[in-house]
DSSP file (Angstrom, degrees, kcal/mol; ACC not computed):
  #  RESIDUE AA STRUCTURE BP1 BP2  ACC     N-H-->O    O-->H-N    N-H-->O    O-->H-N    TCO  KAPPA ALPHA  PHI   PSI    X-CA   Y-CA   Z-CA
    1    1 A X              0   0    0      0, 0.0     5,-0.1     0, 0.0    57,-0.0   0.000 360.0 360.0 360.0 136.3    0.0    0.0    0.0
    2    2 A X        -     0   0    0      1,-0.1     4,-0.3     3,-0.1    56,-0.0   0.150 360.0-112.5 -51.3 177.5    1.5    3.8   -1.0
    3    3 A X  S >> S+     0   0    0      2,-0.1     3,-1.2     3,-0.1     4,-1.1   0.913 113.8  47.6 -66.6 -52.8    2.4    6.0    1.6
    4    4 A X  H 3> S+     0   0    0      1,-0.3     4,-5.9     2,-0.2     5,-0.4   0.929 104.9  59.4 -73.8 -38.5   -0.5    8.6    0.7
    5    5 A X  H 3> S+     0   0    0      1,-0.3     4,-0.6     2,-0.2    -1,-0.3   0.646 110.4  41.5 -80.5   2.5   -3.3    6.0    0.5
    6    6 A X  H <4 S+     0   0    0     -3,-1.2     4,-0.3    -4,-0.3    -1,-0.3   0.595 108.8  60.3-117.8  -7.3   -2.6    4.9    4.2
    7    7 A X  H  X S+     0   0    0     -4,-1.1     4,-0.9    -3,-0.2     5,-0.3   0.687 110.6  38.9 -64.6 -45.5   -2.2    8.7    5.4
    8    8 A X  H  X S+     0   0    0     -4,-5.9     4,-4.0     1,-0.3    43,-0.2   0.976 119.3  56.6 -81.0 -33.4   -6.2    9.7    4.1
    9    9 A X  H  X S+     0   0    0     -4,-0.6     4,-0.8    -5,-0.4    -1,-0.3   0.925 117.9  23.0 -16.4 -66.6   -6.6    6.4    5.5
   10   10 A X  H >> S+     0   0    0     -4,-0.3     3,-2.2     1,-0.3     4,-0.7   0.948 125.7  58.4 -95.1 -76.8   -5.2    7.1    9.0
   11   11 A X  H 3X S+     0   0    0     -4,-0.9     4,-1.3     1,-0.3    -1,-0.3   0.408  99.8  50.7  20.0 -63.1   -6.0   10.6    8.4
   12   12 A X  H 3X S+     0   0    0     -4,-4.0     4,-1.1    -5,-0.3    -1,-0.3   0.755 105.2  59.9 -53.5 -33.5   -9.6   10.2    7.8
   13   13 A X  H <X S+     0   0    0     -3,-2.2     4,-5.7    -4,-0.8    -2,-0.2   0.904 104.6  52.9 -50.5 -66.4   -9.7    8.1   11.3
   14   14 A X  H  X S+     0   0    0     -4,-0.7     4,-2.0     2,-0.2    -2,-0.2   0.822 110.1  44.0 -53.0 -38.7   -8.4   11.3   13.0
   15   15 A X  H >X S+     0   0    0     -4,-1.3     3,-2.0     2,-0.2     4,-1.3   0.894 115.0  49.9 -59.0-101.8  -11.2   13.6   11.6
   16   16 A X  H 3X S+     0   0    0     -4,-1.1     4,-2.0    30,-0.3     5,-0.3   0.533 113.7  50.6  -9.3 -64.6  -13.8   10.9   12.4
   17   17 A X  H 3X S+     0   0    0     -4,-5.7     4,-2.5     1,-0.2     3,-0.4   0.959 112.6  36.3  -6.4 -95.4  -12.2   10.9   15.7
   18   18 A X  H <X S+     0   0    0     -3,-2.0     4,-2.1    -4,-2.0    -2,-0.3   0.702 115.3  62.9 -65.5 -18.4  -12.1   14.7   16.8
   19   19 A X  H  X S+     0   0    0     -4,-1.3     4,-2.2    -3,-0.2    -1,-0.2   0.924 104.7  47.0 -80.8 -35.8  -15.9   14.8   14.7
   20   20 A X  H  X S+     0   0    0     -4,-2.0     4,-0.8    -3,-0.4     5,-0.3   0.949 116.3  48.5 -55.3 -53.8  -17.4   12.0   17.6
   21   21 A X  H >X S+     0   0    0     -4,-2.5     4,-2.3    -5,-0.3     3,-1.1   0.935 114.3  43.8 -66.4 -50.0  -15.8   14.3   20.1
   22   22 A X  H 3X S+     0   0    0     -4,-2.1     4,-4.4     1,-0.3    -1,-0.3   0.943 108.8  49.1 -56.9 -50.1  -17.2   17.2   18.8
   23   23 A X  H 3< S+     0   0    0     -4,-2.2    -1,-0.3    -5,-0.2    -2,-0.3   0.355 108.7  59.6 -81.1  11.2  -20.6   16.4   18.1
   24   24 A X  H << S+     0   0    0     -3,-1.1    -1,-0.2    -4,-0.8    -2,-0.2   0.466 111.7  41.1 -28.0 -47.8  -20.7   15.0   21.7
   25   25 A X  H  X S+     0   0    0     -4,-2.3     4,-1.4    -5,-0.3     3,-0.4   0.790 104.4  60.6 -68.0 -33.1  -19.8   18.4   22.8
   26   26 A X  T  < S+     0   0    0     -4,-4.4     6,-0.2    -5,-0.3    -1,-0.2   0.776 115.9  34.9 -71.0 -18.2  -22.0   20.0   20.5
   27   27 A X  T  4 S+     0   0    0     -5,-0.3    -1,-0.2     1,-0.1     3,-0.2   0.363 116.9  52.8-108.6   4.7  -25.3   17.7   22.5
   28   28 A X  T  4 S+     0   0    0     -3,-0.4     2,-0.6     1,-0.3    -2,-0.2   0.770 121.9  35.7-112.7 -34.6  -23.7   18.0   26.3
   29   29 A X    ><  -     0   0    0     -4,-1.4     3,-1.6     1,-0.1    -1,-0.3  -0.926  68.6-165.8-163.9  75.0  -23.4   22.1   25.5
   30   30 A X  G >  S+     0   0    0     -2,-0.6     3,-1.4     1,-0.3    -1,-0.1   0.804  87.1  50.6   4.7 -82.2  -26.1   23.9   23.6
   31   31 A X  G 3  S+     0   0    0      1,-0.3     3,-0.4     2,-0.1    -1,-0.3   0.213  92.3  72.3 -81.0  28.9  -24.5   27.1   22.8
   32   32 A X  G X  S+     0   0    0     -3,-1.6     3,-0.6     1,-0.2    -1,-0.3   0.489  71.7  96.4-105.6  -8.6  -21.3   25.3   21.5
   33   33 A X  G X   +     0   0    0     -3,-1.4     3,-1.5     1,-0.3    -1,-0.2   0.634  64.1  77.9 -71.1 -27.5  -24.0   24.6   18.6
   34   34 A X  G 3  S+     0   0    0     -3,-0.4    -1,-0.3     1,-0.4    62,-0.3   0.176  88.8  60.2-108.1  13.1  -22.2   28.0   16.8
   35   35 A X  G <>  +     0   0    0     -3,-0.6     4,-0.9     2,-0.1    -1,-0.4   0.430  67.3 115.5-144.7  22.8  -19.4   25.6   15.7
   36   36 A X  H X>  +     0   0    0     -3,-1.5     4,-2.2     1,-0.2     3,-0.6   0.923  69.3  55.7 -14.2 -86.7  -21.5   23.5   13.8
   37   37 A X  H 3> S+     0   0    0      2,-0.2     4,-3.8     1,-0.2     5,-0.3   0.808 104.4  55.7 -12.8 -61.2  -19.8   24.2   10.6
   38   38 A X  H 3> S+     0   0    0      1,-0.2     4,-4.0    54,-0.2    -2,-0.2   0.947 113.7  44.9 -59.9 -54.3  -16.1   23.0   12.3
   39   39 A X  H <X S+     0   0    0     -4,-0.9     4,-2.3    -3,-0.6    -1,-0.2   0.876 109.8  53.3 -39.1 -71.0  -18.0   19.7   13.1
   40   40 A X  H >X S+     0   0    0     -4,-2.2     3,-1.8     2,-0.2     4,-1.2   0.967 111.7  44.5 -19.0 -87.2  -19.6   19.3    9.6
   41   41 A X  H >X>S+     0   0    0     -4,-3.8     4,-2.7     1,-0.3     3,-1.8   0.847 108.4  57.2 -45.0 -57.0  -16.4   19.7    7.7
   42   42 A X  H 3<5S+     0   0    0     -4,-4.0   -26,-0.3    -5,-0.3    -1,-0.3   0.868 114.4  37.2 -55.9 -34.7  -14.5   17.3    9.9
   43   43 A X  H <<>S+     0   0    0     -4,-2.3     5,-2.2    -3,-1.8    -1,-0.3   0.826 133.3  22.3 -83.2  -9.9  -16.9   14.5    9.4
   44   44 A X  I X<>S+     0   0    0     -3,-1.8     5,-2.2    -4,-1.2     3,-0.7   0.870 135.7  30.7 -99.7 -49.9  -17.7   15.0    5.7
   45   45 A X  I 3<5S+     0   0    0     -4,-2.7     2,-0.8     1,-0.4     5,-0.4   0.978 137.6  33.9 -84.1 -47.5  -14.9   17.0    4.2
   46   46 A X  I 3 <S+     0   0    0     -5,-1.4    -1,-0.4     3,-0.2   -30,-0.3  -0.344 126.9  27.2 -70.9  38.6  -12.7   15.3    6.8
   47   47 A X  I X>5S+     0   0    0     -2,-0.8     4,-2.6    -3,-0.7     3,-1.5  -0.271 128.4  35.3-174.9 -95.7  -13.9   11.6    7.5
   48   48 A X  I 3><S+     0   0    0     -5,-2.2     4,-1.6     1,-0.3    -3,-0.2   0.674 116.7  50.5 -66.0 -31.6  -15.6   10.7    4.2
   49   49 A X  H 3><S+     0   0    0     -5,-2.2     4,-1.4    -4,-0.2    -1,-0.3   0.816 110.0  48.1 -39.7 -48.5  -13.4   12.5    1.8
   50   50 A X  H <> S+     0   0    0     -3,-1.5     4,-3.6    -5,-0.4     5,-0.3   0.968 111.9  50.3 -85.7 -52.9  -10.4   11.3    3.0
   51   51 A X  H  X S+     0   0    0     -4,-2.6     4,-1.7     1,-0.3    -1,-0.2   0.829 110.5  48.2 -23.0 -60.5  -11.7    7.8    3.0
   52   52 A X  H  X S+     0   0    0     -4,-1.6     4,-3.7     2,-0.2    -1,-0.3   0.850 114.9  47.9 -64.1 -37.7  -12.9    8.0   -0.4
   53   53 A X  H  X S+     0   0    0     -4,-1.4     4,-2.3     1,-0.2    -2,-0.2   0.958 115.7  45.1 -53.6 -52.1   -9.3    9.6   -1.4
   54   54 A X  H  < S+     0   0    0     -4,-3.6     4,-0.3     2,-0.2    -2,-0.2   0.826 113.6  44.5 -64.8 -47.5   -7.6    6.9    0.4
   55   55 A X  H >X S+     0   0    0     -4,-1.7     4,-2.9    -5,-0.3     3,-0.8   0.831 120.2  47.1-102.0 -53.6   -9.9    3.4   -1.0
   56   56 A X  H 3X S+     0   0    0     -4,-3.7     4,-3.5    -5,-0.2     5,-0.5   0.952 103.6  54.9 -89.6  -7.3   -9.7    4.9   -4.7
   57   57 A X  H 3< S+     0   0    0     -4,-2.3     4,-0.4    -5,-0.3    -1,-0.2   0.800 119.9  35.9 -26.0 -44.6   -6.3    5.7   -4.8
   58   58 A X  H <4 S+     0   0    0     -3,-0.8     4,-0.2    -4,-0.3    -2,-0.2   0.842 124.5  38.9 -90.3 -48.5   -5.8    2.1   -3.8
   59   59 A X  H  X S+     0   0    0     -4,-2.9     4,-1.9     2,-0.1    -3,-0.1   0.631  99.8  71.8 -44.5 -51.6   -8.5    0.6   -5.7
   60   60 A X  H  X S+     0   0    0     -4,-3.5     4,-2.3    -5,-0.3     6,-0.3   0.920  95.1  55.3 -51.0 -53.5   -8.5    2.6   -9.1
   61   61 A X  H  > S+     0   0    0     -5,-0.5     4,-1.3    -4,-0.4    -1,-0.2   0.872 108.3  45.5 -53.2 -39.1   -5.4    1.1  -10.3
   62   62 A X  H  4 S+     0   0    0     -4,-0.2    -1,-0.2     1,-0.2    -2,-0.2   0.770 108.0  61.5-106.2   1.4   -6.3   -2.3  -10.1
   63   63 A X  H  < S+     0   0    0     -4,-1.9    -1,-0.2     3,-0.1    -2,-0.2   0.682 113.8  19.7  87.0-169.8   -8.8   -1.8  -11.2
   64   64 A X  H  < S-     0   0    0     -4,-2.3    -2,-0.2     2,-0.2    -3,-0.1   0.407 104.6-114.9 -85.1 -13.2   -8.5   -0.5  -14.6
   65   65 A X  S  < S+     0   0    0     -4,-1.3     2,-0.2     1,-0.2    -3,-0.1   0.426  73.4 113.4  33.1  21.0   -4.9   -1.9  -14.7
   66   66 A X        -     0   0    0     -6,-0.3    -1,-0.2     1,-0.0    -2,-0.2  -0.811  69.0-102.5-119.6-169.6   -3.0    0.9  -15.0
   67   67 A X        -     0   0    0     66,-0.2    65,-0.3    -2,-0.2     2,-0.2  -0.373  45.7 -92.3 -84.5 155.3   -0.7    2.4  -12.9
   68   68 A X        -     0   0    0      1,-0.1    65,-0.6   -11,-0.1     3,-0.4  -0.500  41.6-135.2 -49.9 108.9   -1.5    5.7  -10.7
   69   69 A X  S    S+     0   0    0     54,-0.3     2,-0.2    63,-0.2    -1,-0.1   0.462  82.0  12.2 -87.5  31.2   -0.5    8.2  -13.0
   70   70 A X     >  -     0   0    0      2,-0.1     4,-1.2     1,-0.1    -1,-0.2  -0.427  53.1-173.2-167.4 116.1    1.3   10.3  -10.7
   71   71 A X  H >> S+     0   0    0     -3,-0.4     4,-2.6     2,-0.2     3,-1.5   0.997  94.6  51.6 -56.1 -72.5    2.4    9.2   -6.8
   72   72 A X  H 3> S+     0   0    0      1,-0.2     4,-3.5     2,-0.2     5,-0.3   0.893 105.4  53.2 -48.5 -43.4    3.7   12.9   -6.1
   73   73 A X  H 3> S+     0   0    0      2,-0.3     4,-1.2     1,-0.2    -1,-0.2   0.920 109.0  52.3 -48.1 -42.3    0.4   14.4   -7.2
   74   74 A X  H XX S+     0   0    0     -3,-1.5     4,-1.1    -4,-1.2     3,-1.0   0.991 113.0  44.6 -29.9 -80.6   -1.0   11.9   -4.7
   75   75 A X  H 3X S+     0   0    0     -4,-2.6     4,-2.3     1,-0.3    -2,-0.3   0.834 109.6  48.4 -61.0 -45.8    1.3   13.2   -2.2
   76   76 A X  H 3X S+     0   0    0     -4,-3.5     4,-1.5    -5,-0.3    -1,-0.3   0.744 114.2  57.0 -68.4 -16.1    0.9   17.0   -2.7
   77   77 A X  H <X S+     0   0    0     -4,-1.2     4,-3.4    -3,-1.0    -2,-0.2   0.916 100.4  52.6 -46.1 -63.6   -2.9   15.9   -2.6
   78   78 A X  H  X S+     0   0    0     -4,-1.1     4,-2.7     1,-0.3     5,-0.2   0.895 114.9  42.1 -62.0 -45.5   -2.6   14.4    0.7
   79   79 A X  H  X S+     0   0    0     -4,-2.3     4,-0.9     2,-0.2    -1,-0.3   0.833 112.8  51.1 -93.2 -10.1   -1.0   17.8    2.1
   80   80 A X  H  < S+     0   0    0     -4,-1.5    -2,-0.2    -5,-0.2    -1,-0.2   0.762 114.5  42.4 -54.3 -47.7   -3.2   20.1    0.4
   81   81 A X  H  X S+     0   0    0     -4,-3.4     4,-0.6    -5,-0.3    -2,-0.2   0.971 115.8  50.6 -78.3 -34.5   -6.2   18.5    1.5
   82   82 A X  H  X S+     0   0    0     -4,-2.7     4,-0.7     2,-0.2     2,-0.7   0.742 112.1  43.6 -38.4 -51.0   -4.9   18.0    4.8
   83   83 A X  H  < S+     0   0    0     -4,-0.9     2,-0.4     1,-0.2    26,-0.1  -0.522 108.9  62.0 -89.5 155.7   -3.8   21.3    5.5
   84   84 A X  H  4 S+     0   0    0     -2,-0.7    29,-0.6    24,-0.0    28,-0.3  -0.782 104.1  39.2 -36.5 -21.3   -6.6   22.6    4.3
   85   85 A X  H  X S+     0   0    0     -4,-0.6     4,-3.4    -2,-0.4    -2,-0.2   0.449 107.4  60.1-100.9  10.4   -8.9   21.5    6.1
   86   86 A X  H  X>S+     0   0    0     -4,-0.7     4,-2.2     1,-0.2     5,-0.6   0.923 117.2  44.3 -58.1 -51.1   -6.8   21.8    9.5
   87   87 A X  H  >5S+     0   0    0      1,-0.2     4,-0.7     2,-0.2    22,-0.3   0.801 112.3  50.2 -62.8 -20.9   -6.9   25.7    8.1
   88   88 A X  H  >5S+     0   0    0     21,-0.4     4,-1.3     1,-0.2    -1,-0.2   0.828 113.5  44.2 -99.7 -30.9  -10.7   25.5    7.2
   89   89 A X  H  X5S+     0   0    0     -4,-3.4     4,-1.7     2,-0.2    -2,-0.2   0.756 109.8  53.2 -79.1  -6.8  -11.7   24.1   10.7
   90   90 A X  H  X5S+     0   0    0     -4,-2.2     4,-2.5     2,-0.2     5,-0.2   0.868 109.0  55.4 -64.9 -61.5   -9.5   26.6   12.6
   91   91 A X  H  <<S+     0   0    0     -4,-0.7     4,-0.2    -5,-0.6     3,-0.2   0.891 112.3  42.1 -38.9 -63.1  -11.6   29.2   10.3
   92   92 A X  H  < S+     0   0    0     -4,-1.3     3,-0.4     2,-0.2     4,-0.4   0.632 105.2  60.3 -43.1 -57.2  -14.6   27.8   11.7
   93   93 A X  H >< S+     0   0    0     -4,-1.7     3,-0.6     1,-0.2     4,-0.2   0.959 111.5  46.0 -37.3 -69.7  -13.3   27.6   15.1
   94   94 A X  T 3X S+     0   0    0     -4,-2.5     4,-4.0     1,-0.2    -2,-0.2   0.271  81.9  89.2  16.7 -64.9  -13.0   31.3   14.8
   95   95 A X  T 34 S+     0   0    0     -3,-0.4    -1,-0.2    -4,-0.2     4,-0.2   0.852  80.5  57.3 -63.5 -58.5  -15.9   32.5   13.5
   96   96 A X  T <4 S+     0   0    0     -3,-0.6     3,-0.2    -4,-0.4    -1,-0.2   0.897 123.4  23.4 -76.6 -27.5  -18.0   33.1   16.7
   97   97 A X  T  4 S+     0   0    0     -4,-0.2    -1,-0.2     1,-0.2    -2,-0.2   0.904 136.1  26.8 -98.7 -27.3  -15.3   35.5   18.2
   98   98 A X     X  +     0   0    0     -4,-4.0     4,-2.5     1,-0.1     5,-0.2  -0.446  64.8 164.3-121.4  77.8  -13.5   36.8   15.4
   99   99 A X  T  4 S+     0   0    0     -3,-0.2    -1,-0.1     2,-0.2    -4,-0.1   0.871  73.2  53.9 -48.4 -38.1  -15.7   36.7   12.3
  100  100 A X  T >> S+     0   0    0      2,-0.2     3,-2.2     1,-0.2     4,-0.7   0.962 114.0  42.8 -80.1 -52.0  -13.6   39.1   10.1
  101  101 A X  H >> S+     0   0    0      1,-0.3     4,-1.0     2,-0.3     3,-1.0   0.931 107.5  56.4 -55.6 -63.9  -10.5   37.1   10.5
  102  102 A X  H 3X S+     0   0    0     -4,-2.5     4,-1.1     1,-0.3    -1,-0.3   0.334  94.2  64.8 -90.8  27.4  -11.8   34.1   10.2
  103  103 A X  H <> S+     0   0    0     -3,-2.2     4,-1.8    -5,-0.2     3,-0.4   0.952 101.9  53.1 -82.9 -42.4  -13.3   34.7    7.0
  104  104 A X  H <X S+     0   0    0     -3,-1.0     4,-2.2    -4,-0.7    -2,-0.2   0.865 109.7  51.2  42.0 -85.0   -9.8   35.1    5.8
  105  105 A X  H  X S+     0   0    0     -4,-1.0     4,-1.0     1,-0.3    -1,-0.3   0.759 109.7  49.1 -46.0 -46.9   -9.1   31.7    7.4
  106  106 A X  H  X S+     0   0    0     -4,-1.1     4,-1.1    -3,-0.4     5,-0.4   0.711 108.2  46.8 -40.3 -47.6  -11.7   30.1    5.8
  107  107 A X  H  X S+     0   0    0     -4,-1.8     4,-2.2     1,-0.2    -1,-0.2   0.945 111.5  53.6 -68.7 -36.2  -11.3   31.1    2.5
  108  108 A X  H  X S+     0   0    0     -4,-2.2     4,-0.7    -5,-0.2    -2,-0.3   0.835 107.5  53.0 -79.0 -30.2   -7.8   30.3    2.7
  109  109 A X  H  X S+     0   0    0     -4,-1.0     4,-0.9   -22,-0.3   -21,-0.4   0.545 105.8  58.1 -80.0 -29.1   -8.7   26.7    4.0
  110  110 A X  H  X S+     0   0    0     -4,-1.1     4,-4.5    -5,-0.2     5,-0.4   0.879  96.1  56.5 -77.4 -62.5  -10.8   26.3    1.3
  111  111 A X  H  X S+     0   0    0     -4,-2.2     4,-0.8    -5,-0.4    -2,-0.2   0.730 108.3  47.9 -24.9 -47.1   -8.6   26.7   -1.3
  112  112 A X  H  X S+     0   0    0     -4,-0.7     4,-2.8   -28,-0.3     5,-0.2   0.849 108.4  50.0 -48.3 -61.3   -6.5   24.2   -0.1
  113  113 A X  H  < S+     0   0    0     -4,-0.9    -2,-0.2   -29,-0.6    -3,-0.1   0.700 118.8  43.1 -80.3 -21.0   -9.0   21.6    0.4
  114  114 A X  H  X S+     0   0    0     -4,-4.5     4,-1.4     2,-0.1     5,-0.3   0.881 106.9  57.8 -83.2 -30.8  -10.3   22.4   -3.3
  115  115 A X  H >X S+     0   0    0     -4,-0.8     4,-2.5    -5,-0.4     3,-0.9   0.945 112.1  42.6 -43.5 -56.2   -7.0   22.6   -4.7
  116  116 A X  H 3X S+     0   0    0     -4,-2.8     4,-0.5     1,-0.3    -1,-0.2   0.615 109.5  54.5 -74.0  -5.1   -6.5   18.9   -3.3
  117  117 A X  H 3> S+     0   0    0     -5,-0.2     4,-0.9     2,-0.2    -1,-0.3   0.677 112.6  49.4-107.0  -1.1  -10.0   17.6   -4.4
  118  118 A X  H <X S+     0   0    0     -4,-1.4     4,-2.7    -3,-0.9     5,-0.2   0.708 110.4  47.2 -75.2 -60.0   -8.8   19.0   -8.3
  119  119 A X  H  X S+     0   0    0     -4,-2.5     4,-1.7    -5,-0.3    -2,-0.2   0.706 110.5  48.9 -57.3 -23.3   -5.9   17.5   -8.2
  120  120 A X  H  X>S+     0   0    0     -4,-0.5     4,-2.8     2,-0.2     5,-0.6   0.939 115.9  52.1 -63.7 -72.0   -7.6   14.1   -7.0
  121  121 A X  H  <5S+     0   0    0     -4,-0.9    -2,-0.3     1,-0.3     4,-0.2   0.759 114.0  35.5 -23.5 -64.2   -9.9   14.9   -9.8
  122  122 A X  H >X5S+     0   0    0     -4,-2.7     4,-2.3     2,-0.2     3,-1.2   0.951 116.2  54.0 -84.6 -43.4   -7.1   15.5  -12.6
  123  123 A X  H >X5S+     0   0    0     -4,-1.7     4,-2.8     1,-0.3     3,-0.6   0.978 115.2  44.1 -68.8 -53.2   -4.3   12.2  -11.1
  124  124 A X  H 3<5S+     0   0    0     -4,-2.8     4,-0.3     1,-0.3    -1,-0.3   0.614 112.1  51.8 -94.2  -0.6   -7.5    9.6  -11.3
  125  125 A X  H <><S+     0   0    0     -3,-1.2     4,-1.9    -5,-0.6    -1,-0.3   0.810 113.9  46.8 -85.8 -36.4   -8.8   10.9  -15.0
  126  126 A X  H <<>S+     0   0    0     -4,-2.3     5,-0.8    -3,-0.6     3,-0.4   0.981 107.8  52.2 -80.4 -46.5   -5.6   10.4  -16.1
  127  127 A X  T ><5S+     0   0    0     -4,-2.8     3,-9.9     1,-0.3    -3,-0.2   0.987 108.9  49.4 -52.8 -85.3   -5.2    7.1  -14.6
  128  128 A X  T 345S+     0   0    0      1,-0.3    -1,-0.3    -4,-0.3    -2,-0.2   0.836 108.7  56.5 -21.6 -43.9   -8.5    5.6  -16.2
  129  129 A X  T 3<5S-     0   0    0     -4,-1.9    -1,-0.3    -3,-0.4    -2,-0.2   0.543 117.0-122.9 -82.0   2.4   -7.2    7.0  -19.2
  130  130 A X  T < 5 +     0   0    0     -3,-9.9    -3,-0.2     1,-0.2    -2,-0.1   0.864  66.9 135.6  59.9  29.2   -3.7    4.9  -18.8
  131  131 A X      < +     0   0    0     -5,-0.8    -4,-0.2    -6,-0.1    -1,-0.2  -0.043  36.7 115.4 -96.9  31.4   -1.6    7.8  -18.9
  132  132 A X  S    S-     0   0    0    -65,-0.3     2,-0.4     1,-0.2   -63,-0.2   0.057  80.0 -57.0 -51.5 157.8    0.4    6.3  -16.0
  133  133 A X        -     0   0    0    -65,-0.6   -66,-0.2     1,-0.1    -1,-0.2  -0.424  58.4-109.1 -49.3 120.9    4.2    5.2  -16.3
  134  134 A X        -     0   0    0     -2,-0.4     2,-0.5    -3,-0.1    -1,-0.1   0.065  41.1-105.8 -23.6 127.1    4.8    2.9  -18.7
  135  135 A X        -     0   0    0     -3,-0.1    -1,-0.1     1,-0.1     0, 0.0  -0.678  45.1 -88.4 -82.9 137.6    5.7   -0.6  -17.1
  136  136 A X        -     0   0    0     -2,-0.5    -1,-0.1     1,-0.1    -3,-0.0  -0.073  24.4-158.7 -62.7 140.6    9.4   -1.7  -17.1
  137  137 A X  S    S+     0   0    0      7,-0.0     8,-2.7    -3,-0.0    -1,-0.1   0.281  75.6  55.9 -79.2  -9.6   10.4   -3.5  -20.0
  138  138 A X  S    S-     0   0    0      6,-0.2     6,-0.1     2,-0.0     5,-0.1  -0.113  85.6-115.3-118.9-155.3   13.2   -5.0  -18.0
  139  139 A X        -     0   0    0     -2,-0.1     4,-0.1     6,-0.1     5,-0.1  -0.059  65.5-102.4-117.7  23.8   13.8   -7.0  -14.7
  140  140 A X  S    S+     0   0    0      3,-0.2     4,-0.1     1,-0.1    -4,-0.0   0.572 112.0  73.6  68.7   7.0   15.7   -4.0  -13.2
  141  141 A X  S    S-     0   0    0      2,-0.1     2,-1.8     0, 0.0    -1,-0.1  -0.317 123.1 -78.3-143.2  49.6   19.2   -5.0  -13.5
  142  142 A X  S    S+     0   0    0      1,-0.2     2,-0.1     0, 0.0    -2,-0.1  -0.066  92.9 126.1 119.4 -38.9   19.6   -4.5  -17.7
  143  143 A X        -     0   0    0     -2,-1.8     2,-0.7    -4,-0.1    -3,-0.2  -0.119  61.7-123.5 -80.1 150.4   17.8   -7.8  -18.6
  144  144 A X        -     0   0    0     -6,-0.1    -6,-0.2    -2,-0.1    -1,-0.1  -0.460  20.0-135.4 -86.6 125.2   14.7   -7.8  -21.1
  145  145 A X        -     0   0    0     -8,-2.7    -6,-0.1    -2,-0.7    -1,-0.0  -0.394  37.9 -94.5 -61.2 130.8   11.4   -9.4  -19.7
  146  146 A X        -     0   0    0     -2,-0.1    -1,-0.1     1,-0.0     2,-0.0  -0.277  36.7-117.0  -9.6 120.7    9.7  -11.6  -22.3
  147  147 A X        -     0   0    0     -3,-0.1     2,-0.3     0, 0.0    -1,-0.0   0.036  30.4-150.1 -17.4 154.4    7.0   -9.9  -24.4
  148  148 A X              0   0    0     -2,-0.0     0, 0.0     0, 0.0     0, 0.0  -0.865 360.0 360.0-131.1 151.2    3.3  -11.6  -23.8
  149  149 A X              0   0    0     -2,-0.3     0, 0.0     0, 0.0     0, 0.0   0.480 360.0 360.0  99.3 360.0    0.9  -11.7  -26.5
């Protein structure tokens, strides 16, 4: 399994996590209802997103039977979306005492977290489409694999 696809994995876990916790807090404590939003995102944009990031990442390629075209797009994925929604629930956090500012944050947290869901978007079109790396021709030390077909 890559690196990235066991980060939205474990990643998604953590959201899901801190979302339990929250929306516990959010029924023990009324007025905490004003952080709603922060709560939202973590289980949807945070939980189920990542999840989804994580299972086709892993999944797509085999698939269709080609290769992910591109692991580092993956990875800047992973930290765009990541960071992005750290920054968008922070925003959110925010909001009831410092509203101006955390539109700021927000926006900026968004960005991120679209940036990474565009990039998801573009690595797994390309992949259906089998613009992956080529698969080695060789065994890795010079000699040439047999042909099939």
């Amino acid at each position: 399994m890559d690196w990235f696809v066991r980060y939205f994995i474990k990643s998604a876990l953590v959201s899901l996590g801190l979302g339990i916790v929250m929306g516990i807090w959010l029924a023990l404590v009324p007025a905490a209802i004003l952080y709603r939003p922060a709560h939202v995102h973590l289980n949807l944009l945070g939980f189920v997103s990542m999840v989804i990031f994580g299972v086709a990442y892993h999944v797509i390629p085999r698939f269709t039977g080609h290769p992910l075209h591109s692991t580092a797009i993956a990875g800047v994925h992973w930290w765009s979306s990541n960071v992005g929604l750290a920054v968008l629930v922070t925003g959110f956090l925010l909001a009831p005492t410092q509203l101006a500012a955390s539109r700021w944050v927000v926006g900026a947290g968004s960005l991120l977290a679209a940036v990474g869901a565009f990039l998801f978007i573009y690595n797994l079109w390309r992949t259906l489409d089998g613009t992956g790396p080529k698969p080695r021709r060789d065994d890795g030390q010079g000699r040439r694999l047999p042909t099939s077909g």
